[in-house]
C-alpha positions as CSV (number, residue, x, y, z in Angstrom):
1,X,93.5,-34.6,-32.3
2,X,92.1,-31.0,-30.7
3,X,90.6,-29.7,-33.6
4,X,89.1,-33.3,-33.7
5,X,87.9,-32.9,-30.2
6,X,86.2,-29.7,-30.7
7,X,84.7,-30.9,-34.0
8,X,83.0,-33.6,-32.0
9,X,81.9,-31.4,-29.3
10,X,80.2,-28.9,-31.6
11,X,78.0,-31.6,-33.7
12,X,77.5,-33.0,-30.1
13,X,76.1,-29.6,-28.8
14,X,74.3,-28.6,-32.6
15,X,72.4,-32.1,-32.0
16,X,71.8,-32.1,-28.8
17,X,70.0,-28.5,-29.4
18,X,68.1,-30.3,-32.4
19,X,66.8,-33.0,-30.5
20,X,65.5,-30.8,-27.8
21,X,64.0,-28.5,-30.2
22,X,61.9,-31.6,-31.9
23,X,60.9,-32.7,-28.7
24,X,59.5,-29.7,-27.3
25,X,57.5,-29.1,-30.6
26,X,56.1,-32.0,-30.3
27,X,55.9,-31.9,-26.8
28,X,53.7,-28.1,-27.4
29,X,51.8,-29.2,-30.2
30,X,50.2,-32.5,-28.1
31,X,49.4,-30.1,-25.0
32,X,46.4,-28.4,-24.3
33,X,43.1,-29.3,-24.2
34,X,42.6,-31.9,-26.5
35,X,45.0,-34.8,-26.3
36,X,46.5,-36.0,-30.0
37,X,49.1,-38.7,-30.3
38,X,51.8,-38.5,-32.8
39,X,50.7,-39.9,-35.7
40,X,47.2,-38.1,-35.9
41,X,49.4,-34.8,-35.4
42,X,51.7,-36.0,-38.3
43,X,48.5,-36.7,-40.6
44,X,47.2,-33.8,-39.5
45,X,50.4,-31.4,-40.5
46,X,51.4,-33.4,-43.2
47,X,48.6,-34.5,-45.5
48,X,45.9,-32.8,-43.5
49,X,43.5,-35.6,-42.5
50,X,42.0,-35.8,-38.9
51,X,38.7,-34.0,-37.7
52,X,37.5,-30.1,-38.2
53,X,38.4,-29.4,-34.7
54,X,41.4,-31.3,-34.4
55,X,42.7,-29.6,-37.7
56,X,41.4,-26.4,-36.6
57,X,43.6,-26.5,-33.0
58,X,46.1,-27.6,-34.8
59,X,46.7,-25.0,-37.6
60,X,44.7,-22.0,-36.0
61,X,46.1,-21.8,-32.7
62,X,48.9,-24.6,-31.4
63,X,51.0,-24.2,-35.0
64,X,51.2,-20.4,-35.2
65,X,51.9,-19.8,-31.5
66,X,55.0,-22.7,-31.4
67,X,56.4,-21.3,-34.7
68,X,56.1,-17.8,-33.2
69,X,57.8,-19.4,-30.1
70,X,60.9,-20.8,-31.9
71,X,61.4,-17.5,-34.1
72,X,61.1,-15.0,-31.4
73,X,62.8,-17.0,-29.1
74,X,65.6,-17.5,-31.2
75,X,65.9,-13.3,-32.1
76,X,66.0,-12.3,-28.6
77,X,68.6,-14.9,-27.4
78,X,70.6,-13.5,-30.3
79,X,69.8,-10.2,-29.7
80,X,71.6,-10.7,-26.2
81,X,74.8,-12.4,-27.7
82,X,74.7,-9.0,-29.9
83,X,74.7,-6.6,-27.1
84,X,77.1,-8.6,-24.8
85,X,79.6,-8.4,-27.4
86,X,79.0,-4.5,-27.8
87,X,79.0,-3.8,-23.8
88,X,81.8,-6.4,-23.1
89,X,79.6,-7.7,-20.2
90,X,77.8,-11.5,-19.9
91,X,74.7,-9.7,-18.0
92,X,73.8,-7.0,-20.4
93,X,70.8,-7.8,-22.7
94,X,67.8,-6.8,-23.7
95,X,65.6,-6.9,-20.6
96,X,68.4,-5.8,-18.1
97,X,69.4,-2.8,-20.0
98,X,65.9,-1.4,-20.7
99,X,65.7,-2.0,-24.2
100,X,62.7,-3.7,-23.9
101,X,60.7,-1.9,-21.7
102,X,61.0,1.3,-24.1
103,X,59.9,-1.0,-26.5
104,X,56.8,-1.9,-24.3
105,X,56.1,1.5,-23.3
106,X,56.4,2.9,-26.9
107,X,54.1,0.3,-28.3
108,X,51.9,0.5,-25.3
109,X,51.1,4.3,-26.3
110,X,50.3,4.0,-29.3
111,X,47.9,0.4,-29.5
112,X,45.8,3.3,-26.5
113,X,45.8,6.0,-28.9
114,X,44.7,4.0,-31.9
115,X,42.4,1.7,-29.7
116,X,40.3,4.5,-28.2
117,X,39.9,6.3,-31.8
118,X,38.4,2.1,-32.4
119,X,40.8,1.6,-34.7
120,X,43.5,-1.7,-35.1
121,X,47.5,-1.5,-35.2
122,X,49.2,-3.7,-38.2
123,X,51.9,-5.7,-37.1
124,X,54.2,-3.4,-39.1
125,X,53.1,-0.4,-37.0
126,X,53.9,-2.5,-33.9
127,X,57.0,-3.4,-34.9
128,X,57.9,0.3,-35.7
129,X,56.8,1.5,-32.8
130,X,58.6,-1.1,-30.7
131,X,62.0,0.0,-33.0
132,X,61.8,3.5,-31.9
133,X,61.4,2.6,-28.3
134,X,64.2,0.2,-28.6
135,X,66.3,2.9,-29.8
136,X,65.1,6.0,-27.4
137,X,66.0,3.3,-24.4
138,X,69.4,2.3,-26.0
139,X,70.3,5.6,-26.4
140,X,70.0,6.8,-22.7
141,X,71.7,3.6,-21.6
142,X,75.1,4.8,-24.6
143,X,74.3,8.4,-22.8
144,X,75.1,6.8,-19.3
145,X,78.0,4.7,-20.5
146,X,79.5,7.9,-21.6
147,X,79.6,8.9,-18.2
148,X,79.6,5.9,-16.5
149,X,82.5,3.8,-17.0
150,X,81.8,0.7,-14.7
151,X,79.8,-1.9,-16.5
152,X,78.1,-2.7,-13.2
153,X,76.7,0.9,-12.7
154,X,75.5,0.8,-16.4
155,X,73.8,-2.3,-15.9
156,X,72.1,-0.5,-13.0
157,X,71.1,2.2,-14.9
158,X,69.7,0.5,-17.6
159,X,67.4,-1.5,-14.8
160,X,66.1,1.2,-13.7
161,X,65.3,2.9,-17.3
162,X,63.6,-0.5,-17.6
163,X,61.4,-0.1,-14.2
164,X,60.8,3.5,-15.1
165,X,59.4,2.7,-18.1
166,X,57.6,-0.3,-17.5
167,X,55.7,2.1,-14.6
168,X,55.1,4.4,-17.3
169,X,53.0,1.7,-19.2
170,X,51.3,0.2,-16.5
171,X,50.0,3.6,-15.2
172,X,48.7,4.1,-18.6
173,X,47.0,0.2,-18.7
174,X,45.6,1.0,-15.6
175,X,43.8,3.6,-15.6
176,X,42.5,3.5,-19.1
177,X,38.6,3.2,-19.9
178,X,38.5,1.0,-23.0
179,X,38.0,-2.6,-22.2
180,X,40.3,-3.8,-24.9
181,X,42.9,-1.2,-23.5
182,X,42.8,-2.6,-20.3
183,X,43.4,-6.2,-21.6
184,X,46.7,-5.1,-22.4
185,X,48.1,-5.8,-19.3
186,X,48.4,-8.9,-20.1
187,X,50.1,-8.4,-23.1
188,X,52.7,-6.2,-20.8
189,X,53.2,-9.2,-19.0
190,X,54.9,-11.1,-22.0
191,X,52.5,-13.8,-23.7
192,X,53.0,-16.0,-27.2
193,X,49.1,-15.9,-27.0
194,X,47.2,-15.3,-29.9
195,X,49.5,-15.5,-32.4
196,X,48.3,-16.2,-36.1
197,X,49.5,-17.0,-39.5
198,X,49.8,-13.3,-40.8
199,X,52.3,-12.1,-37.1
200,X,54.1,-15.3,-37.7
201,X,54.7,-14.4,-41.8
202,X,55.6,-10.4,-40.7
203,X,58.5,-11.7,-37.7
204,X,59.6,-14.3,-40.4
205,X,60.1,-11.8,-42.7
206,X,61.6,-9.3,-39.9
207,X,63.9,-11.7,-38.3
208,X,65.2,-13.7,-41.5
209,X,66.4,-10.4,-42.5
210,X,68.1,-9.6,-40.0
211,X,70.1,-12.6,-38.8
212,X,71.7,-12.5,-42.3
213,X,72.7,-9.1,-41.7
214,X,74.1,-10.8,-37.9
215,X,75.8,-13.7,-39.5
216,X,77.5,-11.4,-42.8
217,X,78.9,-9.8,-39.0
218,X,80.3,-12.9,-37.8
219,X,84.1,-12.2,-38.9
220,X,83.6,-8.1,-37.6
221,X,82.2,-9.6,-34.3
222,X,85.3,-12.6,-33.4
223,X,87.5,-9.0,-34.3
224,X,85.6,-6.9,-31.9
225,X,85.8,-9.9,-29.4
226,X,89.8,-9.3,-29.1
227,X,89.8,-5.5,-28.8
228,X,89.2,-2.6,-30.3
229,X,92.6,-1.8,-31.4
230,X,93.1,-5.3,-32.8
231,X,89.5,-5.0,-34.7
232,X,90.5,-1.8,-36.1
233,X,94.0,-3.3,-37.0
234,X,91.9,-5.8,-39.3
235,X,90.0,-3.1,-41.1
236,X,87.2,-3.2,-38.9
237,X,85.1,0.0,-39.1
238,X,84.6,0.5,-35.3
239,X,82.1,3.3,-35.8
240,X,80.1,1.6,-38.4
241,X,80.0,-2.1,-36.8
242,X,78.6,-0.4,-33.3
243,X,75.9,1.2,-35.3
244,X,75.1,-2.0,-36.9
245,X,75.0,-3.6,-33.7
246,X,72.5,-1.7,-31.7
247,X,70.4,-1.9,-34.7
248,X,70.4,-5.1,-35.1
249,X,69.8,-6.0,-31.5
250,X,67.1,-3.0,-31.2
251,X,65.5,-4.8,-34.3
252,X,65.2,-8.1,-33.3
253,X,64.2,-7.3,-29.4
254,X,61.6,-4.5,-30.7
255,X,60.0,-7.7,-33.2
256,X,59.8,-10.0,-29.6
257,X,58.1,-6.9,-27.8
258,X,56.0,-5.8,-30.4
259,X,54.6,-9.5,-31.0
260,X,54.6,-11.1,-26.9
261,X,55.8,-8.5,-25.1
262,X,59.0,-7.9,-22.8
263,X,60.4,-11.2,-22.1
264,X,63.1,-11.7,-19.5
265,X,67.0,-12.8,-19.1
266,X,66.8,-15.2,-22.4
267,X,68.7,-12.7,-23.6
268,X,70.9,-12.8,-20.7
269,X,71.0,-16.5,-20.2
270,X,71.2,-18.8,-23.1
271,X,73.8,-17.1,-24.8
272,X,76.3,-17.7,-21.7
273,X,74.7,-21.7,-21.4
274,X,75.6,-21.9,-25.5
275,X,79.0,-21.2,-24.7
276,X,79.2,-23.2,-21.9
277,X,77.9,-26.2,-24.2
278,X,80.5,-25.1,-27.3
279,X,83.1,-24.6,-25.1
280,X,83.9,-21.2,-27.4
281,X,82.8,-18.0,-28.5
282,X,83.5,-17.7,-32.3
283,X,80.7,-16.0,-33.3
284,X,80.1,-18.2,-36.6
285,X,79.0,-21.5,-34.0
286,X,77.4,-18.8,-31.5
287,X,75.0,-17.4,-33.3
288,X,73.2,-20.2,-35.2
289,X,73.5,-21.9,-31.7
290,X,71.9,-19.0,-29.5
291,X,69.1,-19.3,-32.2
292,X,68.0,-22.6,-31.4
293,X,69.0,-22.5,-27.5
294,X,66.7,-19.3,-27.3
295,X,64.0,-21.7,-29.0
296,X,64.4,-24.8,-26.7
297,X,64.7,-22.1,-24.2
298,X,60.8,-20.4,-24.9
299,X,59.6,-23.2,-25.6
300,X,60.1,-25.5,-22.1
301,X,59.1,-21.9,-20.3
302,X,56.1,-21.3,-22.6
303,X,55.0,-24.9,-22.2
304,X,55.4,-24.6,-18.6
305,X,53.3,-21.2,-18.7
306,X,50.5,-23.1,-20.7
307,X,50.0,-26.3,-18.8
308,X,51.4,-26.1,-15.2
309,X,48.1,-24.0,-13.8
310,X,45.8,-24.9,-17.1
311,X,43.3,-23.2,-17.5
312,X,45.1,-20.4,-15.6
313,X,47.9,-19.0,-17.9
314,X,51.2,-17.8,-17.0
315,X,52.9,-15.0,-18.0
316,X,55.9,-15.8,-20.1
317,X,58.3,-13.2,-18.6
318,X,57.6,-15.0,-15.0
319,X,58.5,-18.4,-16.1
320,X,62.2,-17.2,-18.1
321,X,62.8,-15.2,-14.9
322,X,62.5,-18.3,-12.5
323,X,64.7,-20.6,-15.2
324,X,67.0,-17.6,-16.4
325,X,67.8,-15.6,-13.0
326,X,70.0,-18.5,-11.5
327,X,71.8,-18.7,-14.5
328,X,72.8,-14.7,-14.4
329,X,73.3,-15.0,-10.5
330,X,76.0,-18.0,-11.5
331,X,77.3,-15.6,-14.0
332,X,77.9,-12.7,-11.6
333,X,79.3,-14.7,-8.8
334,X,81.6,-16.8,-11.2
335,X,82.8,-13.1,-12.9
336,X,83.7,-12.4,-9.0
337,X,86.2,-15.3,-8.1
């Protein structure tokens, strides 16, 4: 009767996550400018028929950017799970630890130095430049938690690598000369603007990838969950599975920076509301459910950035802060009763 209980609740929370994500896609791709009802956007998606311009807003500019959306929202929300499992803590993620301001300021750096020479970064460039930033941040933050042993104090820390960096960058954004250098400050901001068809193929490609690697880590990760000792007991390669996960978290945050910028506490948040939905942490319903709650997640906020002030956009990263900072407040306050 319990195992049928949970079995319930899990296709419960699995469609509840479904439904939302259909809504807001269809809720994104009927907002903006020019209003389209739902059966001129299926005709429009499906079998193509419908105006030039309505076609045009369709496929050029609403499609990419919600399909960029649900993908990047769903890496860095995984991304989070990854390195609260490696840190042990609910609050550590991307954002709060300073992963992806490296990532900002790394990719920041080089978009000036190519754009002042007049000359265009790929998207594989960006991403590698937002890797190695990733990693330089992660491993000050693995420096300090050999020192530090309080998880609080290397949460700290990693904030204020984070601020450090993102002053960094926008000393550099400010005071460059280049009018195209100075509109990055937006994109320092966090945005899903101006996405198209070729960035949403490349952080397909880069995120398909590596959620297989996450979920072949599934059985390591429910190990890891009940100690070290026990995870090692089980065959576990502790060394190699740590590796694997700062990689794989430093991968997937570096292809949300490199694409929108950093983006905060989704990382931080939806993870801890999955669980609360699934009532468990086995990674195997975890992960594919972080995936879609980052989704629902980014898209409400980036919906909410596009249309509350229209014309006037929103940054991203301000809208996940004022949805996702109660949540980690809950978090910390619950952690102290």
């Amino acid at each position: 009767m319990e195992q049928k209980k949970r079995t319930v609740r899990y296709c419960m929370a699995f469609a509840i996550l479904g439904a939302l994500l259909v809504c807001f896609f269809l809720w994104n791709i009927n907002s903006g400018s020019i209003d389209l009802s739902p059966r001129e956007i299926l005709d429009i998606i499906l079998w193509h028929k419908g105006d030039d311009t309505s076609c045009s807003i369709v496929w050029e500019i609403r499609l990419p950017r919600i399909l960029a959306v649900i993908i990047l929202g769903g890496a860095l929300s995984v991304s989070g799970f990854l390195l609260q499992t490696f840190f042990n803590n609910p609050i550590a993620g991307p954002f709060t630890l300073g992963i992806s301001s490296g990532a900002k300021l790394v990719v920041a750096l080089l978009m000036i130095f190519f754009l002042s020479r007049s000359v265009s970064m790929g998207s594989g460039a960006m991403i590698t430049a937002a890797f190695l930033g990733s990693l330089l941040s992660m491993g000050f933050v693995l420096l300090v938690a050999r020192k530090v042993h309080n998880m609080s104090m290397l949460v700290i820390c990693g904030v204020m690598i984070g601020y450090i960096c993102s002053a960094i960058t926008d000393f550099v954004v400010t005071f460059a000369d280049d009018s195209n250098i100075v509109n990055l400050h937006n994109w320092s901001l966090g945005s899903f603007s101006g996405m198209s068809w070729e960035n949403v193929k490349v952080m397909a490609a880069v995120v398909f990838l590596s959620m297989i690697f996450v979920f072949l880590l599934s059985k390591p990760i429910s190990a890891y969950q009940l100690g070290e000792n026990y995870a090692r007991n089980m065959g576990v390669n502790i060394m190699l599975f740590r590796i694997l996960l700062i990689l794989l978290s430093s991968i997937l945050s570096a292809c949300v920076t490199a694409f929108a910028g950093p983006i905060s506490f989704v990382g931080i948040a939806v993870p801890h509301i999955v669980k609360s939905l699934l009532k468990t942490a086995q990674p195997i319903l975890v992960i594919p459910a972080c995936y879609l709650g980052g989704a629902v997640f980014c898209l409400f906020c980036d919906l909410i950035a596009r249309t509350l002030f229209a014309p006037t956009e929103l940054s991203i990263s301000s809208v996940t802060a004022v949805f996702g900072a109660p949540v980690v407040i809950y978090i910390m306050i619950r952690r102290k009763r």
